[in-house]
N, C-alpha and C positions, 0 to 999 in steps of 0.2 A: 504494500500500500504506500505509494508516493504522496509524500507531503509536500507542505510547501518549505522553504527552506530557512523561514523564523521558526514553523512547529520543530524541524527537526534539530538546529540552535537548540532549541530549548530543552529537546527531548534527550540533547547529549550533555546539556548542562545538565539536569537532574538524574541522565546516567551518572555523570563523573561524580556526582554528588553521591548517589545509592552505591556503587559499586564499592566493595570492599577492600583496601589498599593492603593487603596481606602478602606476605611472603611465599607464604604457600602458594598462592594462586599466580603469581607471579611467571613460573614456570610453565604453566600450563593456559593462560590467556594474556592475548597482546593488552587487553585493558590498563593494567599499571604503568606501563609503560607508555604507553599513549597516554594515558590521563597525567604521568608528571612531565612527561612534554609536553601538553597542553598548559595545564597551570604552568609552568615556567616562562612557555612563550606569550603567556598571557601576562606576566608581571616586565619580561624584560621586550617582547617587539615593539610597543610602540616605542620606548626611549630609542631603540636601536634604531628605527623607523626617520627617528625625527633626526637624529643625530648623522645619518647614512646620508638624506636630504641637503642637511646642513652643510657636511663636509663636504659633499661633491660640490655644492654650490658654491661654497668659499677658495675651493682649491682651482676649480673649471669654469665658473663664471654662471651664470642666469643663461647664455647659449646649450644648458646641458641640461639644464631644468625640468625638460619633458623623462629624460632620459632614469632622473634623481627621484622624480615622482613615481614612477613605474617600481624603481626598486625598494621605494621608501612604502606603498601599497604592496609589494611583494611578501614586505616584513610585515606588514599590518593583517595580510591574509592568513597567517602561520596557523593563530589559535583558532582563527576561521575553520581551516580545513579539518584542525584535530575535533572540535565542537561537529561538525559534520558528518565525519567517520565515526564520533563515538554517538552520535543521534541514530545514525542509519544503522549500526553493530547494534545499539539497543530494541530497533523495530525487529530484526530478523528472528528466524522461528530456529530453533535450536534442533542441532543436526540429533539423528536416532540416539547415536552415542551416549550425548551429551543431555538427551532428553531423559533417557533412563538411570542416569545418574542425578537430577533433579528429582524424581521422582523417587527414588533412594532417597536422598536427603532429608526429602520431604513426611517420606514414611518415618522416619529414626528420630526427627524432630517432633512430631506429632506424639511416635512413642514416647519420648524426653517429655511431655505436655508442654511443647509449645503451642503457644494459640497460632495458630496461622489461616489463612483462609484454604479453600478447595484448592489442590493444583490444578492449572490450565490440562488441557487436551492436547494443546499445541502451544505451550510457553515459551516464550519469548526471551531474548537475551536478558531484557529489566528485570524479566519474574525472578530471573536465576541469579540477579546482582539482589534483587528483594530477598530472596531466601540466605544465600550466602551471608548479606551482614544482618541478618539475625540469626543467624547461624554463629557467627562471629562474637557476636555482641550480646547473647541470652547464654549461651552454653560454653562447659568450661573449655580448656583447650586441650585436656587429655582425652576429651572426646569429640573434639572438631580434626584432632590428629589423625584420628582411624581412616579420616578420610582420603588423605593426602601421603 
């Protein structure tokens, strides 16, 4: 399902926000890794943006100006494209593999009496960043270890 591309902005902010920054998981999903290059490019592109602008323009004159803008917009798209790839990774339907091991999860948490809702049919990358950090964050870690 194609959105537009503020919904899916938004839907990779409050991935990067849900999904759990663990070590564990680290190994086995590009997410952490994406998400601290996103946050980082999000604190340092535009300084590097404005600064890239700046210097070409003091060094090469206002004749280069087009050329300064381009690359000063280059650096401003960085966290763009990470908010983007982690909007669209959070719509996607979780391959077989990866669904039965949700669903695992989901049973063992349940047993543990987590309150949690029904699992999906066909759950999504979010349900599985939803589950994991309450997974994370309700249960202890000698039992979030069996899993990993």
């Amino acid at each position: 399902m194609a959105g537009t591309i503020t919904s899916i902005v938004k839907d990779g902010q409050q991935y990067m926000q849900t999904w759990p920054m663990q070590r564990q998981l680290f190994s086995m999903f590009p997410e952490g890794r994406v998400i601290s290059a996103t946050k980082l490019s999000i604190k340092v592109m535009p300084a590097l943006a404005v600064l890239s602008v700046a210097f070409m323009v003091n060094v090469r004159g206002y004749e280069i100006l087009p050329q300064a803008l381009a690359i000063g917009a280059f650096f401003l798209s960085l966290p763009l494209q990470g908010l983007i790839w982690l909007g669209h990774r959070s719509n996607q339907v979780l391959p077989p593999s990866l669904n039965s091991w949700y669903l695992d999860i989901h049973r063992k948490m349940q047993i543990q009496g987590c309150a949690l809702q029904s699992p999906k049919a066909k759950p999504k990358y979010k349900e599985l960043a939803c589950l994991l950090k309450t997974a994370f964050d309700e249960l202890d870690k000698a039992f979030t270890k069996s899993w990993f």
